[in-house]
RODO-2510 file (C-alpha; in nm, 4 decimals, decimal comma):
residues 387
     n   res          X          Y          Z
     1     x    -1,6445    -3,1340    -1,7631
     2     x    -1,4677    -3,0413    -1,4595
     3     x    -1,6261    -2,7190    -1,3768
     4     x    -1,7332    -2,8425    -0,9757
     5     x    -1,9258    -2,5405    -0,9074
     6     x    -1,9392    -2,1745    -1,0751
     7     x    -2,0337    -1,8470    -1,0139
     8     x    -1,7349    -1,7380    -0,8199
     9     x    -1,5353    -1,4446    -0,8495
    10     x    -1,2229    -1,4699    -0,7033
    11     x    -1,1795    -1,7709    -0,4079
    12     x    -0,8651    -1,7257    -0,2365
    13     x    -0,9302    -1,9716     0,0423
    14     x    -1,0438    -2,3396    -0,0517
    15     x    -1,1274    -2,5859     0,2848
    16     x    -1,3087    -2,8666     0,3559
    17     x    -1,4904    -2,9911     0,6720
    18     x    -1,6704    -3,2693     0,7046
    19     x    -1,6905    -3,4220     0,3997
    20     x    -1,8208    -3,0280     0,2176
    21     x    -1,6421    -2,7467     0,0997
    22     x    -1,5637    -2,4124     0,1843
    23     x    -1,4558    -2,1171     0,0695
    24     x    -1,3580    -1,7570     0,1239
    25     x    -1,3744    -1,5324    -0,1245
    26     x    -1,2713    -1,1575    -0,2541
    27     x    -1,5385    -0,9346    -0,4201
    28     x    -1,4641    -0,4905    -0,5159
    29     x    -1,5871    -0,3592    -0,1818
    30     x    -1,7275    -0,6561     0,0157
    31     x    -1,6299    -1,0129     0,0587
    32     x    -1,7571    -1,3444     0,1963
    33     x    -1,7604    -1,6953     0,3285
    34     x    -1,9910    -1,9700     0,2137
    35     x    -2,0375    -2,3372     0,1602
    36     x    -2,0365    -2,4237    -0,1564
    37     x    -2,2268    -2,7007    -0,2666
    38     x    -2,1547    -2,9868    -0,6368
    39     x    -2,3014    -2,8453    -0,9612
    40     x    -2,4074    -2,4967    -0,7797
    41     x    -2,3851    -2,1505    -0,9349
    42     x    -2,2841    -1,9413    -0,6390
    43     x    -2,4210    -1,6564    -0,8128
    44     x    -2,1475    -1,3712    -0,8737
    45     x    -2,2995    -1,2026    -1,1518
    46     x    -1,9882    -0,8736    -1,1829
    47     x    -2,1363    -0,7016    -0,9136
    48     x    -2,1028    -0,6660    -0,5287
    49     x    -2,4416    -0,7239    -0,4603
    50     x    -2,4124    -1,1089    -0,6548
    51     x    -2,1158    -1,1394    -0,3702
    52     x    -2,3355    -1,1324    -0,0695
    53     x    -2,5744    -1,4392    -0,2464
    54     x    -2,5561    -1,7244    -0,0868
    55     x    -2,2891    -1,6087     0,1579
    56     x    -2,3013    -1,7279     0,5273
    57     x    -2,1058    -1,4196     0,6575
    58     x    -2,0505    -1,1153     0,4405
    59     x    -1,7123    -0,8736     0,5267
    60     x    -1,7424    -0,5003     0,4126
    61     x    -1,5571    -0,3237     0,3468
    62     x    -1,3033    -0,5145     0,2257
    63     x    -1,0932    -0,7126     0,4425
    64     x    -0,9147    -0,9436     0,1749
    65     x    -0,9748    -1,3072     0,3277
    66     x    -0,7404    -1,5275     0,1742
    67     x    -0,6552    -1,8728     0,3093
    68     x    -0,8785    -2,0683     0,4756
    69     x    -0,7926    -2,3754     0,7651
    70     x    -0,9837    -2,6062     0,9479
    71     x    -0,9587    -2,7219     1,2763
    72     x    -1,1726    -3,0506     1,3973
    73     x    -1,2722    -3,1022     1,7173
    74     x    -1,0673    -3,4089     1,7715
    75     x    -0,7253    -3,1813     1,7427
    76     x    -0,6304    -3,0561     2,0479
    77     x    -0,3349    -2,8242     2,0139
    78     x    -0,6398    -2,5430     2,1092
    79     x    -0,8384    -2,5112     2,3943
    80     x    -1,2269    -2,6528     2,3196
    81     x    -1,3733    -2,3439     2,2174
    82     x    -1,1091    -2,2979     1,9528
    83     x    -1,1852    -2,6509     1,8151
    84     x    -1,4280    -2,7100     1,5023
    85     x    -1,3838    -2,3354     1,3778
    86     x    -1,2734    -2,1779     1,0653
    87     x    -0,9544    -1,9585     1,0349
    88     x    -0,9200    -1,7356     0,7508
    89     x    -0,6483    -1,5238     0,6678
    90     x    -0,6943    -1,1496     0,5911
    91     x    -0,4651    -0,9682     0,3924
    92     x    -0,6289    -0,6102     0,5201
    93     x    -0,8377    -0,4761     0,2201
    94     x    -0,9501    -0,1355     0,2805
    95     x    -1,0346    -0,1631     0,6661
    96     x    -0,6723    -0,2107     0,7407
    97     x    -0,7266    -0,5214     0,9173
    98     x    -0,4782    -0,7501     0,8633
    99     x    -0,5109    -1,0509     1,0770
   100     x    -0,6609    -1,4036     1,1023
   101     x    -1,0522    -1,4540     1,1826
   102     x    -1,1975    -1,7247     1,3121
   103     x    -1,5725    -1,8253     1,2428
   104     x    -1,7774    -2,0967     1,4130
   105     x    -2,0290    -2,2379     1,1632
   106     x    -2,3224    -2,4565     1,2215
   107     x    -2,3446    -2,7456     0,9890
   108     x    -2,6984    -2,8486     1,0920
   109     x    -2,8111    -2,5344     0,9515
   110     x    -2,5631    -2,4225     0,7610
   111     x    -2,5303    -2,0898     0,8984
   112     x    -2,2677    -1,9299     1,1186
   113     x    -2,3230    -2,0583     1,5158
   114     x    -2,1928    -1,6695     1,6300
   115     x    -2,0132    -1,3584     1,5384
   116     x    -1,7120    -1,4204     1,4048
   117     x    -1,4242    -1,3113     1,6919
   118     x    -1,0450    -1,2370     1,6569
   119     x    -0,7556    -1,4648     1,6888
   120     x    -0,4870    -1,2662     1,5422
   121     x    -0,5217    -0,8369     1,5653
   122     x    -0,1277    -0,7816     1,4090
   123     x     0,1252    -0,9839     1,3246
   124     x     0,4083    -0,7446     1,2728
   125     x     0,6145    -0,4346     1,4335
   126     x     0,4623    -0,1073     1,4110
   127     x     0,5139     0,1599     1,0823
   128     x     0,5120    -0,2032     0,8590
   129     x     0,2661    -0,3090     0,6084
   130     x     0,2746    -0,6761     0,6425
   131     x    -0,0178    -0,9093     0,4950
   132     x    -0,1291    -1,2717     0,6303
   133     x    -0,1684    -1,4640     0,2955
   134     x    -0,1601    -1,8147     0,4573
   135     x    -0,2934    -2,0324     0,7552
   136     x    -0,2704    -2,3901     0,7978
   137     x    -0,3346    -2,6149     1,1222
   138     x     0,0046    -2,7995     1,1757
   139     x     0,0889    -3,0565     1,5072
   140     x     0,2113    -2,7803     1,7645
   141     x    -0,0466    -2,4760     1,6938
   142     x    -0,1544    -2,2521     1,3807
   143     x     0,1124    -2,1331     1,1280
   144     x     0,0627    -1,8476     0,9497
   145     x     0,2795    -1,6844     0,6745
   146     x     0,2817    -1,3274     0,5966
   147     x     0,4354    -1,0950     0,3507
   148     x     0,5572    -0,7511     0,3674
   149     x     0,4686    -0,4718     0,0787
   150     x     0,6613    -0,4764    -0,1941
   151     x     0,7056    -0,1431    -0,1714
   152     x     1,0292    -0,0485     0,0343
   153     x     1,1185    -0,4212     0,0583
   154     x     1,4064    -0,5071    -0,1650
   155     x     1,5151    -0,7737     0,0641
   156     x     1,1401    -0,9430    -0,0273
   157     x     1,1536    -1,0425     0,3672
   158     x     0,8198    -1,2321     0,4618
   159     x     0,7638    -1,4300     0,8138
   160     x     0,5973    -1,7585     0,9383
   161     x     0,4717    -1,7439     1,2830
   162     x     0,3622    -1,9908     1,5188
   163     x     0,0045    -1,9207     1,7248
   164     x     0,0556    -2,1783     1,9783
   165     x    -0,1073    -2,2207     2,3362
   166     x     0,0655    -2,2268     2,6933
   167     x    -0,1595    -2,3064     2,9900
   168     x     0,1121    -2,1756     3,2104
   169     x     0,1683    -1,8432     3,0610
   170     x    -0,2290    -1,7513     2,9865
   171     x    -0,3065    -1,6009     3,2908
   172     x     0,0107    -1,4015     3,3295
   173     x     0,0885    -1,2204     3,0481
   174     x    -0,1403    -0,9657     2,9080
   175     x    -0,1286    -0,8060     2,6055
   176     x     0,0828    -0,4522     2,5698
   177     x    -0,2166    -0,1536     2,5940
   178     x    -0,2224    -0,0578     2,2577
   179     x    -0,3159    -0,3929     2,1756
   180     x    -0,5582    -0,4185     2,3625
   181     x    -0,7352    -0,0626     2,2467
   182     x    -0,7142    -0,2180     1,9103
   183     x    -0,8790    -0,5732     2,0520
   184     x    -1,1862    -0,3277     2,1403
   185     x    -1,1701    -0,1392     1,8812
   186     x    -1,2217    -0,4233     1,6302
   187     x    -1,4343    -0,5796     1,8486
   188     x    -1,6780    -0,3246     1,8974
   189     x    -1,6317    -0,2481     1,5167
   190     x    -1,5128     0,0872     1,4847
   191     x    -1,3253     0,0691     1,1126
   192     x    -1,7421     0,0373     1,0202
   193     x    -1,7516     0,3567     1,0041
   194     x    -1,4283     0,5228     1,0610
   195     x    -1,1353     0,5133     0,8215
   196     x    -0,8013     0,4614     0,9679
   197     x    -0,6249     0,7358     0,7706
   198     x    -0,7247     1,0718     0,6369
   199     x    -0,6884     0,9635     0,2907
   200     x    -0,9528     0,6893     0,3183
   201     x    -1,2795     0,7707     0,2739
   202     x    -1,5708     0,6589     0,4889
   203     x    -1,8707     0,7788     0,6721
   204     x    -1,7028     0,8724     0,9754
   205     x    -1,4265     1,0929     1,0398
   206     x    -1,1009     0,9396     1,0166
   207     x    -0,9260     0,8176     1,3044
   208     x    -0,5842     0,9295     1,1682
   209     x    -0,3792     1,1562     1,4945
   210     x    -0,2678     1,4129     1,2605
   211     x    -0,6283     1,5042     1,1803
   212     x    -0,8296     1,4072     1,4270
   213     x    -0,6933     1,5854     1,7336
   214     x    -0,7426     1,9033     1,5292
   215     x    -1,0448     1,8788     1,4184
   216     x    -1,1526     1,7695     1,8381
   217     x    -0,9897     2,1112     1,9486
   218     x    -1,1312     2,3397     1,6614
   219     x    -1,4753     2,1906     1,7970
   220     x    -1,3839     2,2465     2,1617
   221     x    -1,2543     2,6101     2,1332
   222     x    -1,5335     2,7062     1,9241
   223     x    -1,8165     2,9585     2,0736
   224     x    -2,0844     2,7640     1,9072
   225     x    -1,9664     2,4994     2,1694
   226     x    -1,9316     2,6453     2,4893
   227     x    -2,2908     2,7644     2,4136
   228     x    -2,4239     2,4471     2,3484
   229     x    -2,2610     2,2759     2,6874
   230     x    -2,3893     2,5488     2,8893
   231     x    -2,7321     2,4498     2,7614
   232     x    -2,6525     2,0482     2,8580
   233     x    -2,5679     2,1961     3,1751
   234     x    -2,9041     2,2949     3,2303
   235     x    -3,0797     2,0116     3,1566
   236     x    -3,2182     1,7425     3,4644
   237     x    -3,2305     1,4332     3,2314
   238     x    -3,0072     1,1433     3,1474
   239     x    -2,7282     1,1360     2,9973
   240     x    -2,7030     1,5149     3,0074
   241     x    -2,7030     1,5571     3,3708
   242     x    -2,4854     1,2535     3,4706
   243     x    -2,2159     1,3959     3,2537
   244     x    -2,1732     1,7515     3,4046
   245     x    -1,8595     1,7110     3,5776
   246     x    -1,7223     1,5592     3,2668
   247     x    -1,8051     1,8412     3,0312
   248     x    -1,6215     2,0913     3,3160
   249     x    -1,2971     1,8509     3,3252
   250     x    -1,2897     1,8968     2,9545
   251     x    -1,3477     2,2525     2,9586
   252     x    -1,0753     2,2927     3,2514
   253     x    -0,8042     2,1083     2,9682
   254     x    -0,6334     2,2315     2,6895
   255     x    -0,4602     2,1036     2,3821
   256     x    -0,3587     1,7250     2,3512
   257     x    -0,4917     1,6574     2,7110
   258     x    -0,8134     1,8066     2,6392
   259     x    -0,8808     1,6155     2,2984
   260     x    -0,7724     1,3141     2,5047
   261     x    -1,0197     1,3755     2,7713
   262     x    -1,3113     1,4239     2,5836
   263     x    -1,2554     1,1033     2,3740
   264     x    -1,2401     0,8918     2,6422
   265     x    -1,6074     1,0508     2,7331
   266     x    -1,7155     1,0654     2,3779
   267     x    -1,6321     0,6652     2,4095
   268     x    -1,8205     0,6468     2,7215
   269     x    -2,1753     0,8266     2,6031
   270     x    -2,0987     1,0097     2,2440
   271     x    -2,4438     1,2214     2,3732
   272     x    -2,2242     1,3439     2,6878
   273     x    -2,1785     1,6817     2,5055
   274     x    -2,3801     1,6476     2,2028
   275     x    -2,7503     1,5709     2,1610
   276     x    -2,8453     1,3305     1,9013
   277     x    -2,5121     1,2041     1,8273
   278     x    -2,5024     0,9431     1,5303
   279     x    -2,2219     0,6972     1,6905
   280     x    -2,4053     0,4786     1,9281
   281     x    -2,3194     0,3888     2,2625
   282     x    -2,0247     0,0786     2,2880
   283     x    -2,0904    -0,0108     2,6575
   284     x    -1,7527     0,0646     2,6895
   285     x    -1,5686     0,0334     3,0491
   286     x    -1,4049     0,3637     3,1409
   287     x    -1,0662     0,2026     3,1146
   288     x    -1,1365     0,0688     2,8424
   289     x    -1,2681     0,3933     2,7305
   290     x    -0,9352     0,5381     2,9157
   291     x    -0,6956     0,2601     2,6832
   292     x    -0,8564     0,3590     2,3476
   293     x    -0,8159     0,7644     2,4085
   294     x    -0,4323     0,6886     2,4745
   295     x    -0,4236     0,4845     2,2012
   296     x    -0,5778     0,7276     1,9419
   297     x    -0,3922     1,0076     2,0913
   298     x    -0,0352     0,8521     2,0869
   299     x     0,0100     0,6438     1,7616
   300     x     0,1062     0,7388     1,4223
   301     x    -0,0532     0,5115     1,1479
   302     x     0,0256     0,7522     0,8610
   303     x     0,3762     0,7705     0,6699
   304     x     0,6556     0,9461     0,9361
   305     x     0,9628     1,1191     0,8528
   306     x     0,9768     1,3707     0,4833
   307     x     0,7142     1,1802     0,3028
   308     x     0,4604     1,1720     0,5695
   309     x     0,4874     1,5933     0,6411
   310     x     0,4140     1,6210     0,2771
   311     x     0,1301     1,3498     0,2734
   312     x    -0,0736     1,5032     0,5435
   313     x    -0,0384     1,8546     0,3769
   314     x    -0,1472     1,6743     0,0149
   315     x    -0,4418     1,4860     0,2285
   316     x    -0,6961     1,7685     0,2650
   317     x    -0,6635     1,9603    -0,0900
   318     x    -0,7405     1,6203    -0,2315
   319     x    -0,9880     1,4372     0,0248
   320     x    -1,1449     1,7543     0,1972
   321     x    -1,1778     2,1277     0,2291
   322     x    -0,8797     2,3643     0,3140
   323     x    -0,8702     2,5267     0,5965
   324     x    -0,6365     2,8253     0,7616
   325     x    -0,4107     2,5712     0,9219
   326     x    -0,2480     2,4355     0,5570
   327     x    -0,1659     2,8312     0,4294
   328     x     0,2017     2,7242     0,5396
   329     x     0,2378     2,4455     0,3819
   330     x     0,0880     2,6010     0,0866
   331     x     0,3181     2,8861     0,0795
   332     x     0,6147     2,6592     0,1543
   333     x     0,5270     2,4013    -0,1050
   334     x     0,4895     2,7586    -0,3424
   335     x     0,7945     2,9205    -0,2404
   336     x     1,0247     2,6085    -0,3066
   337     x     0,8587     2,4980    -0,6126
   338     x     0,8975     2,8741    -0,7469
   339     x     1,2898     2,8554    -0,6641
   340     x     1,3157     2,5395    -0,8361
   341     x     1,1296     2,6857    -1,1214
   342     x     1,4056     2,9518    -1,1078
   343     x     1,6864     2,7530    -1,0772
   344     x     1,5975     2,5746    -1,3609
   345     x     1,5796     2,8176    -1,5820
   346     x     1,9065     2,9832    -1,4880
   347     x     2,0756     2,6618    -1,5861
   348     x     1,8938     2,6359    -1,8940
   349     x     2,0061     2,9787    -1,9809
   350     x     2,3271     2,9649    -1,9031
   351     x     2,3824     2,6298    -2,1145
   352     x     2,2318     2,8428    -2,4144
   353     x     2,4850     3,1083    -2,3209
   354     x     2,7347     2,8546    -2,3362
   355     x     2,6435     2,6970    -2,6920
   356     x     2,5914     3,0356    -2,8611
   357     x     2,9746     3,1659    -2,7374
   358     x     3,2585     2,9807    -2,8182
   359     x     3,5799     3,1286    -2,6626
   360     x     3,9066     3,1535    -2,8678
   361     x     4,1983     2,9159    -2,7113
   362     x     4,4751     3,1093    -2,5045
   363     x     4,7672     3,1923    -2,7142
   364     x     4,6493     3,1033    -3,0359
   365     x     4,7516     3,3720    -3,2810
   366     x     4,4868     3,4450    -3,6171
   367     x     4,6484     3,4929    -3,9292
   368     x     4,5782     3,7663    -4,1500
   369     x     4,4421     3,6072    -4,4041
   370     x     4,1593     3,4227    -4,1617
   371     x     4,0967     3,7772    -4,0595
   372     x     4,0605     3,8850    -4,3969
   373     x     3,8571     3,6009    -4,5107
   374     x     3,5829     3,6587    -4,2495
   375     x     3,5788     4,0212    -4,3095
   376     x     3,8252     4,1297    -4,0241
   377     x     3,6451     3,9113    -3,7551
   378     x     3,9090     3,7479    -3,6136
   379     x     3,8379     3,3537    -3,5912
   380     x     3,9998     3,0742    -3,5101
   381     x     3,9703     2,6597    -3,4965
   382     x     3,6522     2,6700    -3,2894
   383     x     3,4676     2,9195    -3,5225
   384     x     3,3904     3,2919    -3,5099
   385     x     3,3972     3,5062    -3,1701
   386     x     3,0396     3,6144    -3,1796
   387     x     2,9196     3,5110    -3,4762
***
């Protein structure tokens, strides 16, 4: 028998670390990390509630851990607090989070020593889908291979990186800013609750530009609104009153700026113009706050170009309510698909037309007798004019 263990649904990642074995696994809309131990059923039963037995850190939703490597404490290509840690490769899954995790485990207790932190937030150019399917600890840093979708790559590129460390450079460079809004965001773990695009469902609102800056404005420039900060306005406790200024600055703006503004306070205190407001507050610096409005604000996550104009006008007939704003895209998509209706059947029509008449060749003289034969309808070698 050579069944080690069972109960498994899909391990991607297989390590072991100090003399036991590991493994990171995919379930439908969670997935985990656990030790798993000789001759034990790990419990997967067909359901996502069987994934989280057993499981020393459960991921949900989805982020599609994959390969798994092991760093000991004697290898020193990382600093000491990267030593005797876990990396696991995640392909994304629904959260969109592509990267490479790295989890500190206690082996005394066999539970996780901390939260599992970050070492790798993107490993590809923007407007790319690329997925980390492979880590491995090799003698000058952490290699990690990646693919790019299938879809759109006929080349079948993929890419093997190098996550090395310089003592000389780690002080000076920083990471570009919308890296760094991302660091938080993932950090502070924002794609919890919010989807990344409008087309994936979640219990917050989406944090997709093309629909979240309208739906901030329609909010701001409602009556309903201006009411409801004039009553903040009036009240002498905290956070209301230390936020008064704020709610006038955001007032004071209009269009993209003032969206921007009030997400950078929204970030600070979500109750700075809103009592009772379900997101809790981050702790957030205000440039940090500041970084993430920018970042939100300026990228583009969806599809650019033809097929992302028709994408976001598809998004809310399918995943939400219509609203005034999509009448022209709905006439648009109407009138075009009503010429191309038309067009259609014109050539249809005239390729009937075309079957039905046959013309008579130029020059080509009809005898009598034809004539005669076909009751004085004159026809010739490509059959009857009209008939």
């Amino acid at each position: 028998n050579y069944v080690w263990a069972m109960g498994l649904r899909n391990p991607f990642g297989l390590a072991r670390a100090n003399g036991r074995m590991f493994v990171s696994e995919n379930g439908f809309r969670i997935d985990r990390f656990l030790e798993v131990r000789r001759a034990e059923n790990c419990g997967w039963n067909g359901t996502d509630w069987s994934i989280g037995m057993n499981a020393a850190l459960v991921m949900g939703p989805t982020v599609a851990p994959v390969q798994i490597a092991w760093l000991p404490r004697e290898n020193t290509v990382f600093p000491e607090e990267y030593r005797a840690k876990f990396f696991v490769a995640l392909a994304g899954g629904l959260q969109q989070s592509a990267g490479v995790l790295m989890i500190d485990y206690d082996f005394d207790n066999s539970r996780l020593a901390g939260p599992p932190k970050r070492l790798i937030f993107r490993v590809s150019d923007d407007n790319r889908d690329v997925s980390p399917v492979g880590v491995a600890v090799g003698p000058d840093g952490l290699y990690v291979v990646s693919l790019y979708s299938v879809r759109g790559n006929r080349f079948g590129k993929g890419q093997v990186i190098r996550v090395s460390h310089d003592p000389a450079t780690e002080s000076s460079k920083k990471p570009e800013r919308h890296i760094r809004a991302e660091v938080v965001m993932q950090n502070k773990g924002c794609y919890s609750c919010h989807s990344v695009r409008a087309s994936d469902l979640n219990v917050a609102p989406a944090l997709d530009r093309e629909t979240l800056v309208p739906r901030i404005l329609t909010r701001l420039q409602s009556d309903s609104y201006q009411r409801s900060v004039l009553r903040l306005d009036a009240l002498d406790a905290k956070p209301y009153k230390d936020f008064r200024e704020a709610r006038r600055e955001v007032r004071k703006k209009s269009g993209i700026e003032q969206a921007r503004v009030w997400i950078k306070y929204h970030l600070m205190e979500p109750q700075f113009d809103r009592i009772g407001s379900a997101m809790p507050n981050l702790g957030l610096k205000e440039s940090e706050a500041q970084e993430i409005s920018n970042y939100l604000i300026e990228r583009n996550i969806g599809d650019v170009g033809v097929t992302g104009f028709f994408k976001r006008i598809l998004h809310p007939y399918i995943y939400g309510p219509v609203s005034r704003r999509h009448l022209p895209g709905a006439f648009a998509m109407g009138f075009f698909s009503a010429c191309g209706a038309l067009f259609v059947g014109y050539r249809i029509c005239k390729l009937i037309s075309k079957r039905r008449i046959s013309p008579v060749p130029i020059g080509k003289k009809l005898s009598s007798a034809a004539q005669g034969a076909n009751g004085g309808v004159p026809t010739g070698e490509f059959g009857s004019i009209g008939k």
